[in-house]
C-alpha positions in Angstrom: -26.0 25.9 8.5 -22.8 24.3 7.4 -22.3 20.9 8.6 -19.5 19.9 11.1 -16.7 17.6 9.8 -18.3 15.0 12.1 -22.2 15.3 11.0 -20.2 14.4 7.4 -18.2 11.3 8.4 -21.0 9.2 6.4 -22.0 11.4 3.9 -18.8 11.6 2.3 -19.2 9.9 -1.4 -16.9 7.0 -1.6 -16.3 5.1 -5.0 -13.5 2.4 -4.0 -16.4 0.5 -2.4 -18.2 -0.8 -5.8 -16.9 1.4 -8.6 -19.6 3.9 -8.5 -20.2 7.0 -6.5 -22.2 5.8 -3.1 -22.2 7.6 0.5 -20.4 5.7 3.0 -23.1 4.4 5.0 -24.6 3.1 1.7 -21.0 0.6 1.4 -20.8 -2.5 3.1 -17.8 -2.4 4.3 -15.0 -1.4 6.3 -13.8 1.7 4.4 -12.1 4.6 5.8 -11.3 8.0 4.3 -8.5 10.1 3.8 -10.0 13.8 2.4 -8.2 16.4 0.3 -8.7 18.4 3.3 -6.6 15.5 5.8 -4.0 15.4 3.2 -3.7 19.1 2.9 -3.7 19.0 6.8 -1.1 16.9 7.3 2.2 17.8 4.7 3.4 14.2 4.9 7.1 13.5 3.6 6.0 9.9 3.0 2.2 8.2 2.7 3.1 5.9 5.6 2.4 8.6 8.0 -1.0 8.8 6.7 -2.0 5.4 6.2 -0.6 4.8 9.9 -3.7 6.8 11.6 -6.0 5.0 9.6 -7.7 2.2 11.8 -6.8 -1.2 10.7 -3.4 -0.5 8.6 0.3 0.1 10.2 2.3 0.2 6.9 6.2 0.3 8.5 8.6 2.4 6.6 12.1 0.5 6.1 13.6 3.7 4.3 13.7 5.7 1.8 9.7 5.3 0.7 10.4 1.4 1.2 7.9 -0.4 2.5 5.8 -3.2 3.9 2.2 -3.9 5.1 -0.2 -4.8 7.2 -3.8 -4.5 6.9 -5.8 -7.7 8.4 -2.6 -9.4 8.0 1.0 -10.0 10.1 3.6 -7.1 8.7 4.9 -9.0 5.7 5.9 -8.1 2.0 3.4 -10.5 0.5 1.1 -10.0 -2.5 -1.8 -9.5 -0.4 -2.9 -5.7 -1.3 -3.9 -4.3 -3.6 -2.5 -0.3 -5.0 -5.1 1.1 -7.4 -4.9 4.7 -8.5 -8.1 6.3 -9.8 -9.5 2.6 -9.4 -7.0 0.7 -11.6 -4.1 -1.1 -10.2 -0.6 0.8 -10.5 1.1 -2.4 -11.2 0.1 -6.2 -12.9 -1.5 -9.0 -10.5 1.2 -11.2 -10.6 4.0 -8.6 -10.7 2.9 -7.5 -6.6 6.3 -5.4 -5.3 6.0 -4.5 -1.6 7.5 -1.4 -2.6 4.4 -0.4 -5.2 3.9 3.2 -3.3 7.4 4.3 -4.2 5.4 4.7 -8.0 3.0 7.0 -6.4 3.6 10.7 -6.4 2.0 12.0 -3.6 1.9 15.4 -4.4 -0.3 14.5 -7.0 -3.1 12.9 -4.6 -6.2 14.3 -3.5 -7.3 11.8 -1.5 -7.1 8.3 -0.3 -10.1 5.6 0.1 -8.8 2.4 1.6 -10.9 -0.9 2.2 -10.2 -3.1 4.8 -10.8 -7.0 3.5 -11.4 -9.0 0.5 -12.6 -7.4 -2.5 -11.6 -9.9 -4.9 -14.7 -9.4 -6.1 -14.7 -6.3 -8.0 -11.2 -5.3 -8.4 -9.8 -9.2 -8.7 -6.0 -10.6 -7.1 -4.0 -9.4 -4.1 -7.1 -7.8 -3.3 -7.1 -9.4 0.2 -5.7 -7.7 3.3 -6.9 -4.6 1.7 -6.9 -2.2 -1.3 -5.3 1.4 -1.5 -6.8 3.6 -4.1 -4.9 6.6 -4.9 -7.0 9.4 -6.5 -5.1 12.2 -8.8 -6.1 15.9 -8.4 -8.3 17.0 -11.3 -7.7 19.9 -13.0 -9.0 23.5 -11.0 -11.4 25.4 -12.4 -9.5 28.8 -11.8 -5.9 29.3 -12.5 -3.2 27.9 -9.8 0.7 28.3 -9.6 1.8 26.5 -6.4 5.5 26.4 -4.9 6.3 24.1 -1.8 9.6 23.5 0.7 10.2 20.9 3.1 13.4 20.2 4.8 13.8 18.5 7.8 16.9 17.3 10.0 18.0 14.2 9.2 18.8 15.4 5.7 15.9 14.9 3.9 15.1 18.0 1.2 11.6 18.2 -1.2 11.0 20.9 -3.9 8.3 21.0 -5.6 5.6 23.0 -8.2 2.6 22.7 -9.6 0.9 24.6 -12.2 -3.1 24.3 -13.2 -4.5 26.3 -16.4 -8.2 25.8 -16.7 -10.5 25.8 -20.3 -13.6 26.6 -21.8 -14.1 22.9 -21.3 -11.9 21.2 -18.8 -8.2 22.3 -17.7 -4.7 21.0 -16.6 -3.1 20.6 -13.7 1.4 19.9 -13.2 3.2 18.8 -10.5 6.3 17.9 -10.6 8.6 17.1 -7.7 12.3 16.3 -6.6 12.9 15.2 -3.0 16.1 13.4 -1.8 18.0 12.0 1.5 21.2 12.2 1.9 23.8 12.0 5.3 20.6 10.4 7.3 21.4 9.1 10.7 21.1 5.7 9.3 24.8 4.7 7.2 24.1 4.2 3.2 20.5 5.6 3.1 20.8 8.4 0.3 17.6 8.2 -2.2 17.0 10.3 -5.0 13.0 10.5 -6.7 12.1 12.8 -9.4 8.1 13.2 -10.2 6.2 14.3 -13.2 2.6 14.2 -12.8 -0.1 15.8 -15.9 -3.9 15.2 -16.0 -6.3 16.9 -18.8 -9.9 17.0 -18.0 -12.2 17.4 -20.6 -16.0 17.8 -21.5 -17.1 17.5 -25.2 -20.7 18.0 -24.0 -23.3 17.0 -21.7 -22.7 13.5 -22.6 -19.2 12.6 -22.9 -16.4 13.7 -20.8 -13.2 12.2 -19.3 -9.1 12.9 -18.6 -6.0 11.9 -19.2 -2.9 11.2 -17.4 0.7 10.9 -17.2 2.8 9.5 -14.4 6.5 9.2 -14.6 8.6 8.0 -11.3 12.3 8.1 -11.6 13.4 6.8 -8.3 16.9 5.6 -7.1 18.0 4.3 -3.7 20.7 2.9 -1.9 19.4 -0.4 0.2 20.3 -0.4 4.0 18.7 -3.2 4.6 18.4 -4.5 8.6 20.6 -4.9 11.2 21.1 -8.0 13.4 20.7 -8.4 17.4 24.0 -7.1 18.5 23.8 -4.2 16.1 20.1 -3.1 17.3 21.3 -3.7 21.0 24.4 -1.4 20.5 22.1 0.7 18.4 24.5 0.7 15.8 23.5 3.1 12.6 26.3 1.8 10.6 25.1 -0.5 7.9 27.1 -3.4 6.2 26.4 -2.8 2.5 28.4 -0.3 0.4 26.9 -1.1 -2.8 23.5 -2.5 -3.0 21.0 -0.2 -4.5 17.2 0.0 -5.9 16.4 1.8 -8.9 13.0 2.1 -10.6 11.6 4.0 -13.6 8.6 3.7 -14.2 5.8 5.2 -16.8 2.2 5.3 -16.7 -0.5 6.6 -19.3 -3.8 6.6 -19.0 -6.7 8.0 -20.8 -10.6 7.6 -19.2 -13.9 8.7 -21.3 -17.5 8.3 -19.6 -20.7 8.6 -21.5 -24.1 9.4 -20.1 -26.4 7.8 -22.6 -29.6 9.3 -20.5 -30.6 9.2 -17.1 -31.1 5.3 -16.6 -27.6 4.6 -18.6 -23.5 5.4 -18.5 -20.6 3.6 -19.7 -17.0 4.4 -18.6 -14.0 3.2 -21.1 -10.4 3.5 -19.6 -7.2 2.3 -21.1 -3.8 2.2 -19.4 -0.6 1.6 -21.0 2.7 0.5 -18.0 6.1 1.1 -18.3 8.7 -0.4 -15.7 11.4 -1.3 -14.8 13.4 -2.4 -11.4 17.1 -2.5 -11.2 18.4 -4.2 -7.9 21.3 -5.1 -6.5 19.6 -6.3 -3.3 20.6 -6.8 0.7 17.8 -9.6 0.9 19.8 -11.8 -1.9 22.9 -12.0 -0.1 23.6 -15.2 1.8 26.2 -16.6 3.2 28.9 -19.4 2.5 31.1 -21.9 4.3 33.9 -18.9 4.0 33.5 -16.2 6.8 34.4 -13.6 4.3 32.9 -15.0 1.1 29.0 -14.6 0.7 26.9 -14.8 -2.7 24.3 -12.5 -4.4 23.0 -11.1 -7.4 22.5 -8.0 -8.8 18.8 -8.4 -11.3 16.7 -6.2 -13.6 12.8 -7.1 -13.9 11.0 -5.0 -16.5 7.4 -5.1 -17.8 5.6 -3.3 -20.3 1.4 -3.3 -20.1 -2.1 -2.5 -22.0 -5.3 -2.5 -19.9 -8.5 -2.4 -20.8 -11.8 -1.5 -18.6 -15.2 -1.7 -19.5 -18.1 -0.5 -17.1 -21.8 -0.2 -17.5 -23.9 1.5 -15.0 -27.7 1.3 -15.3 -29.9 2.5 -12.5 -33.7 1.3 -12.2 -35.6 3.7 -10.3 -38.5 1.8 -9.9 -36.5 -1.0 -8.3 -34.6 1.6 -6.6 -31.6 -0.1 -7.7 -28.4 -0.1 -9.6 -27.0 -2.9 -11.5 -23.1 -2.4 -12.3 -21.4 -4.5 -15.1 -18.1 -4.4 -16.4 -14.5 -6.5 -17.2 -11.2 -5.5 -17.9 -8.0 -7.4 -19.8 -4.9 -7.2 -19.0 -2.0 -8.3 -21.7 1.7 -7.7 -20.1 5.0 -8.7 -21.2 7.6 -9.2 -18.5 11.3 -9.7 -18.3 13.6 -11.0 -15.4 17.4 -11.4 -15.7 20.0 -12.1 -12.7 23.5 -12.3 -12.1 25.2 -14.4 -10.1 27.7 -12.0 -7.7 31.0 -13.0 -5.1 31.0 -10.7 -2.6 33.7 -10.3 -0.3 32.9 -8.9 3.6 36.0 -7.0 5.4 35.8 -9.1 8.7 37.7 -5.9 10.9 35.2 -3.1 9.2 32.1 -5.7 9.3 30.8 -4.6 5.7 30.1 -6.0 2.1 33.1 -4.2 0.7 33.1 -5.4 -2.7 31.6 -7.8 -5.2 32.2 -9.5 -9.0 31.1 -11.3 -11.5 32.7 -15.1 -11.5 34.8 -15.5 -14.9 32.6 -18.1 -15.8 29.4 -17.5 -17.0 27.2 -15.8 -14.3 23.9 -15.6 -15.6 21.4 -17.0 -12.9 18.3 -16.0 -14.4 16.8 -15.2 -17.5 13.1 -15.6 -18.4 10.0 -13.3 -20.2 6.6 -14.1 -19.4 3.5 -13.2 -20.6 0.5 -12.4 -18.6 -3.3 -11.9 -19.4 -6.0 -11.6 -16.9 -9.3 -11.7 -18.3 -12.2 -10.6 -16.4 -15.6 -10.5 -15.8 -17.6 -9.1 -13.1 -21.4 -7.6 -12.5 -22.8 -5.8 -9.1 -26.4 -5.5 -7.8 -26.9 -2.9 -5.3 -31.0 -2.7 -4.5 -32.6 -1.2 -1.8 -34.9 -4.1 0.5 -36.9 -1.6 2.6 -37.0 2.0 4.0 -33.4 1.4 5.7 -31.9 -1.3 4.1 -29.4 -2.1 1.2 -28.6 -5.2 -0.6 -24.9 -5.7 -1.8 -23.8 -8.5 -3.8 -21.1 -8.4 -6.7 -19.6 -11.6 -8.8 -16.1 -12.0 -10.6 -14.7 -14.2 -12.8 -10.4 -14.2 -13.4 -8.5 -15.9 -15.5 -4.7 -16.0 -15.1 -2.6 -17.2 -18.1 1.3 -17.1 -17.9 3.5 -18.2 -20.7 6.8 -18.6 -19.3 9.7 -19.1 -21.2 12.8 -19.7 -19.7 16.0 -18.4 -21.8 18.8 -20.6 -19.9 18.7 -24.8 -19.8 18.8 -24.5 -15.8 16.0 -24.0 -13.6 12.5 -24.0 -13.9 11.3 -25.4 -17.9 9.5 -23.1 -19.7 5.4 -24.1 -19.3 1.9 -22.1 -19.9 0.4 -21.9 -16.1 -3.4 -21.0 -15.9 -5.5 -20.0 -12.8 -9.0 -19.4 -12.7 -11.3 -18.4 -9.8 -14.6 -17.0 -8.9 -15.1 -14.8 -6.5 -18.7 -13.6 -4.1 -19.3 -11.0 -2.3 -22.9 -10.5 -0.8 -23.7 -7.5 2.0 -26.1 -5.6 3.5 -26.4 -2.1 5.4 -29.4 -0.5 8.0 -29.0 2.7 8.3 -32.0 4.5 10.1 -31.2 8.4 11.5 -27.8 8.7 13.0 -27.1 4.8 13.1 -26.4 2.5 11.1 -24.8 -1.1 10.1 -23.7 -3.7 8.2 -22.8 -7.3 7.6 -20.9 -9.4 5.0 -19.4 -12.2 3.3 -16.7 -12.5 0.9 -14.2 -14.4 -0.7 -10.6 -13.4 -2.2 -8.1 -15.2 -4.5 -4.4 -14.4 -5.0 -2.6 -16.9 -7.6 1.0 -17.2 -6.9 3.2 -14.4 -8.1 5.7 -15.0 -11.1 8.7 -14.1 -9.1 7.4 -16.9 -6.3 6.9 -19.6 -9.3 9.7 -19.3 -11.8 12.8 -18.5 -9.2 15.7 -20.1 -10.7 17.6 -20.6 -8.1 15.1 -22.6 -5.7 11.6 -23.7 -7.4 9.3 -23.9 -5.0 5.7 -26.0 -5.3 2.9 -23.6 -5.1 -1.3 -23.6 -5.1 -3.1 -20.2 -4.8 -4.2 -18.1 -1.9 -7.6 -18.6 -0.9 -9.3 -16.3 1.7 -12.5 -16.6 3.2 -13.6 -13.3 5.0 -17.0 -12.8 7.3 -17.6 -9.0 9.2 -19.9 -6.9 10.4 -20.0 -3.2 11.7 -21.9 -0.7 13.5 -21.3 3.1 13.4 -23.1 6.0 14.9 -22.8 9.8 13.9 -23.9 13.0 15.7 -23.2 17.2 15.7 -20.2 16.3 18.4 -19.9 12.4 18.1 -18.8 9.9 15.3 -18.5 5.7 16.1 -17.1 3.3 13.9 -16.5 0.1 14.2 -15.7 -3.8 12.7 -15.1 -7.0 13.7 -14.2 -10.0 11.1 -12.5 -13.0 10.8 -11.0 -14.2 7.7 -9.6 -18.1 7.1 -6.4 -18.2 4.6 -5.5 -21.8 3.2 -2.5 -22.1 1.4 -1.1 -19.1 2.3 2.2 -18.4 1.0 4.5 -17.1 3.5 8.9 -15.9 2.6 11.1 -18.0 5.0 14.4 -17.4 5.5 16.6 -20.4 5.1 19.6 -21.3 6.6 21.5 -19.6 4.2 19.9 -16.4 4.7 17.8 -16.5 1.5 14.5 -16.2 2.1 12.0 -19.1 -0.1 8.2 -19.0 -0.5 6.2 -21.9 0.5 2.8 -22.6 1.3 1.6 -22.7 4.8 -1.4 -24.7 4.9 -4.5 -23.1 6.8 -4.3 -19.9 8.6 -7.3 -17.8 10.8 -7.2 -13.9 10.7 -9.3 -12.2 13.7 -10.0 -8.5 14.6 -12.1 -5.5 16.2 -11.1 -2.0 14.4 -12.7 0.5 15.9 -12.9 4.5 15.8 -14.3 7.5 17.7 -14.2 11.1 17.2 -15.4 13.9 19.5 -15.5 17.2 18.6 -15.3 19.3 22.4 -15.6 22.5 20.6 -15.2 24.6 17.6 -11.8 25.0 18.8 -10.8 21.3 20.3 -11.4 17.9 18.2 -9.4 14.5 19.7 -9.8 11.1 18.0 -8.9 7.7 18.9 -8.1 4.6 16.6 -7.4 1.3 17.2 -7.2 -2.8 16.1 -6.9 -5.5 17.7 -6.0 -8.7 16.3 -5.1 -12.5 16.5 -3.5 -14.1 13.3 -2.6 -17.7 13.8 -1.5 -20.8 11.7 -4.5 -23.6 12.0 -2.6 -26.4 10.4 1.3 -25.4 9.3 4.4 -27.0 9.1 7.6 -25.1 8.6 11.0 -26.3 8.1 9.7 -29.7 9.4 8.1 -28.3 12.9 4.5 -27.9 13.4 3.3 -24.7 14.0 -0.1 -25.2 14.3 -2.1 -23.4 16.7 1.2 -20.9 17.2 0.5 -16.8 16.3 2.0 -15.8 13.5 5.6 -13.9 13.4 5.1 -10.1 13.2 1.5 -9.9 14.3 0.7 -7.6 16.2 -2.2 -8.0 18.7 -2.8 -3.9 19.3 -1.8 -0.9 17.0 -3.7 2.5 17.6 -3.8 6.2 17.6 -5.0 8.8 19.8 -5.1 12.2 17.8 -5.6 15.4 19.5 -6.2 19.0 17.1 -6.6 22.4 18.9 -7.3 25.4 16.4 -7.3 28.7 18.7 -7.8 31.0 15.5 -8.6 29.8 11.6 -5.0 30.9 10.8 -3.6 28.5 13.5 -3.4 24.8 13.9 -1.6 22.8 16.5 -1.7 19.1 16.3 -0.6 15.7 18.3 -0.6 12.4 18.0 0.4 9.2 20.0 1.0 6.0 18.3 1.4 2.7 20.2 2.1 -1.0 18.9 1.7 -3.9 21.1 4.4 -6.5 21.2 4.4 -9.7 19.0 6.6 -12.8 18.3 9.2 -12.6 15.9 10.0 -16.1 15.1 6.9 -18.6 13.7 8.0 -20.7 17.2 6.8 -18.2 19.4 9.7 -18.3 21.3 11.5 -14.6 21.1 9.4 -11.5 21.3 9.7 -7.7 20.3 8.2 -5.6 22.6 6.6 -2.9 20.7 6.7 0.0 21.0 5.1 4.0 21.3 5.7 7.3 19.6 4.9 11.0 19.8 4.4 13.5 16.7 3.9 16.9 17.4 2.7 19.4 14.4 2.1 23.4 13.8 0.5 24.7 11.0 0.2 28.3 10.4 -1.2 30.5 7.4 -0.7 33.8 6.4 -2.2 35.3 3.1 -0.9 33.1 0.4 1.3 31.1 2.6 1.3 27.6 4.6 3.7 27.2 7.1 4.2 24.4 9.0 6.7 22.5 11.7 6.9 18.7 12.4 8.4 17.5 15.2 8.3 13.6 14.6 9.0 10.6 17.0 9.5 13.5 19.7 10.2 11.5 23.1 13.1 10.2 20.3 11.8 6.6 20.7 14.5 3.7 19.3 12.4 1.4 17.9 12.2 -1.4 15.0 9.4 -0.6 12.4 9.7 -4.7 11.8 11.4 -7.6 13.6 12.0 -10.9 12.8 14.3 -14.2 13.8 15.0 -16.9 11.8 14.3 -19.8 14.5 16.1 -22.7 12.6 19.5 -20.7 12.8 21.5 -19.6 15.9 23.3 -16.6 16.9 22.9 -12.9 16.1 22.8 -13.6 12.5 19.3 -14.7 13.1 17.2 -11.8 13.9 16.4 -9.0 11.5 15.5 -5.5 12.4 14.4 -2.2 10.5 15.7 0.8 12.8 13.1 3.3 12.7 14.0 7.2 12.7 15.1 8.9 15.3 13.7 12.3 16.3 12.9 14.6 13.6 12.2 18.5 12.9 10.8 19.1 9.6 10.2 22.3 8.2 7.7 23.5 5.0 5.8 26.2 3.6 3.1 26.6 0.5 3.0 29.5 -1.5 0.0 30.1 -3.4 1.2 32.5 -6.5 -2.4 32.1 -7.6 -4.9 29.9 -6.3 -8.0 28.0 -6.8 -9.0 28.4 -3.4 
């Protein structure tokens, strides 16, 4: 008999959690998992609606693919996650964007594995709040030729194809993709992304096999940016930039071998070569001046260009039933970073950025290269301690070297800046029948980023991130029933948190100590072969311990954009196999949007409705999206050392949505 979805909620084989294929139950950790099947399910526009049903994360959209995060963490766009994609990181540590999932194609992805806490240990930096690990389609063992629609009606428009031609040993697979917004209810939010994805699987023999890819984003947007207290109140979609933009292009090639020397022994080589590069002219530079009409910006481009290299060694002892896991990886990347100075000039009667130039002097506000190199070391020891328990532990060693060199006399002097850390992690699992648990301890490291060190307008002082991260989990599994769930607490010192300063530019500093807290928790019940609901939720307290901001003390105070409840309740009815009707309800607690505690968002709830229908070689499907038309903020903040409306910062999220799609299968693997 075929096993329920439920029954296989631990059985799924997960490899994010140590680099090597393990069952869930086997893992340590807090892990959750988004199947080719959920994906398939689903027909999101944008990964934030599937990363927001996942317990623990609420990744807020603020347009056009933008992003930011949270994931044991306030909503922020700090360097504390980390993006792989097949378990290497998309971008450099170092180089964190907020925005790294605009360099994913999603049509490309079979499914998603995301861990919830450090794993510094392992996979190294930024690996703190949580790590994403995107995981390409491989190539189908039968000939495919997809095409896919989607529309929906607040001008949003995706074509796409994909093509897979199998081998006598191995095959391809080709998507690419075009999807664009344009005339969207919110003013100057048109975006353009074009997607090429290729992977080749191969198999010489019975001992070595691997693939290659190729990844090529070519992304364009304009930048709405927020919208202050009077605009929100008046719920004004009109936005005040007419010319800010992002653009991105970005390359990435990859090619993985694996060797099984015998039984006991496999290596797996991978080397991945980066390409890319980020043209701005951005909303959050501009700041004001002592005219009412006369504010100051920049327009940059920061490029990078990488080689990395990743060793792993597997070698199972049987009679130890164990595995040991060793491997390191180098990183060699040379980045770029110039800026320009910009006047801009605001029409005071239409309320908008109208226009900016270059001053007739000499403009240039930045201009610096920098080369990176991580070097690291890391081994694993998973071992089994008894009939239904599993020992855990994993070691890393990272060392950060940047070579700045500044090209301009102003600013910060050119100087070599090294940072090296180990990092433990030790768990344990019980699993015995339909219950199990686990407990851990780990430790994560984040130096600071180059964009947070060698700013050339402000300098600011800055140590590392430290994190210290303690949790423990319990989960239960049946025919009808599956139970999950995690509580942790994790202590941050030096934590590096973007203020905004009077001016309106935001600057990085250190915040001195702060403490992380949570229960994430999960439960699924199958009613039927027809019925399935399922409920998700975290709660959460993140607070500074000792922090002083703009000369006030903080201390004690929760942090701004923290949350202290985000959850889902998921409902699925499937009256024949052809048929699929789904709904969920999201809700977010309110939080304080200023470090004082002192002004407070309320929060907010929304509906999604969903229909999916198939008929011979077709997928249908209809989204009705933020259905009760909620008018929310995905993110709020206030500035609490300035006054007036000028102070508070809000991301309008979308309005009520009807998208449309189908799938049709010219010849399929399925």
């Amino acid at each position: 008999m075929a096993q329920s979805p439920v029954n296989i909620q631990l059985d799924t084989i997960v490899v994010t959690a140590n680099k090597l294929n393990q069952t869930r139950k086997e893992a340590p950790i807090a892990i959750s998992i988004l199947s080719a099947t959920t994906l398939k399910k689903e027909n999101v526009t944008r990964i934030d609606f599937l990363l927001n049903k996942v317990t623990g994360v609420y990744m807020p959209s603020i347009g056009n693919e933008q992003h930011m995060m949270s994931i044991r963490q306030p909503i922020s766009l700090k360097g504390l996650y980390l993006y792989l994609e097949d378990g290497l990181p998309i971008r450099t540590s170092g180089l964190f964007s907020n925005n790294a999932l605009i360099e994913i194609n999603n049509a490309f992805t079979d499914h998603i594995e995301i861990i919830k806490g450090p794993a510094s240990s392992l996979y190294g930096a930024e690996a703190i709040g949580g790590v994403v690990n995107f995981f390409t389609k491989p190539a189908p063992t039968k000939k495919t030729v997809e095409l896919g629609n989607q529309i929906n009606s607040l001008g949003f428009k995706k074509i796409e194809a994909s093509i897979g031609l199998p081998t006598k040993k191995g095959g391809w697979l080709l998507n690419a993709n075009w999807s664009a917004q344009k005339n969207g209810p919110i003013d100057y939010s048109n975006y353009l992304k074009k997607a090429v994805s290729i992977r080749h699987d191969f198999l010489f023999n019975e001992k070595w096999k691997g693939y290659q890819t190729l990844q090529y984003i070519d992304y364009y947007a304009q930048m709405t940016g927020s919208v202050d207290s009077i605009r929100f109140v008046e719920r004004n979609f009109k936005s005040l930039q007419t010319f800010t933009y992002r653009q991105l292009n970005a390359l990435r090639l990859r090619q993985n071998l694996e060797y099984n020397w015998n039984a006991y022994h496999q290596s797996v080589f991978n080397v991945l070569y980066r390409d890319n590069q980020m043209d701005q002219n951005p909303t959050y530079a501009i700041a004001s001046t002592n005219s009412p009409i006369k504010f100051k910006g920049q327009t940059n481009s920061n490029l990078f260009h990488s080689i990395v290299l990743d060793f792993q060694h597997i070698l199972s002892i049987p009679s130890l039933h164990s595995k040991i896991i060793a491997g390191g990886s180098f990183d060699n990347t040379q980045q770029k970073l110039k800026a320009k100075y910009i006047d801009i000039i605001k029409d005071s009667i239409l309320g908008k950025f109208t226009s900016f130039s270059y001053p007739s002097k000499d403009s240039l506000l930045t201009n610096y290269q920098t080369d990176i190199q991580n070097a690291a070391l890391y081994i694993n020891l998973v071992t089994n301690l008894g009939k239904d328990i599993n020992m855990n532990i994993s070691m890393r060693y990272d060392q950060f070297e940047y070579l700045f060199r500044n090209q301009i006399v102003s600013g910060s002097p050119s100087s070599n800046n090294n940072f090296n850390q180990f990092t433990p992690k030790i768990g344990f699992t019980y699993n015995k029948n339909n219950f199990g648990g686990y407990l851990n301890y780990s430790k994560g490291f984040v130096p600071p980023q180059i964009t947070e060190m060698y700013n050339a307008i402000k300098v600011p002082y800055l140590l590392p991130q430290y994190f210290y991260n303690i949790e423990t989990g319990l989960w239960y599994t049946s025919k009808q029933w599956h139970m999950e769930i995690s509580a942790y607490q994790m202590n941050g010192n030096n934590e590096i948190v973007s203020v905004r300063q009077p001016d309106g530019v935001n600057l990085n500093q250190n915040t001195g100590s702060t403490k992380h807290m949570g229960l994430e928790y999960q439960i699924k019940y199958k009613l039927s072969n027809h019925w399935t609901v399922n409920f998700v939720g975290t709660n959460a307290s993140h607070r500074y311990t000792s922090t002083i901001l703009k000369g006030v003390n903080v201390s004690g105070n929760e942090m701004n954009a923290a949350p202290r409840y985000w959850g889902t309740f998921s409902a699925e009815w499937k009256p024949t196999q052809k048929i699929l009707l789904m709904a969920d309800w999201q809700h977010q607690s309110k939080y304080f949007m200023d470090e004082t505690n002192t002004t407070v968002y309320p929060g907010f709830d929304l509906l999604n409705v969903k229909i999916n229908m198939t008929h011979k070689n077709f997928r249908y499907w209809l989204h009705i999206l933020n259905a009760t038309n909620t008018y929310y903020s995905s993110m709020a903040t206030r500035n609490f050392s300035i006054k007036g409306n000028a102070a508070y910062s809000y991301y309008i999220g979308e309005p009520r949505s009807i998208a449309i799609g189908f799938n049709w299968s010219l010849l399929s693997a399925q």
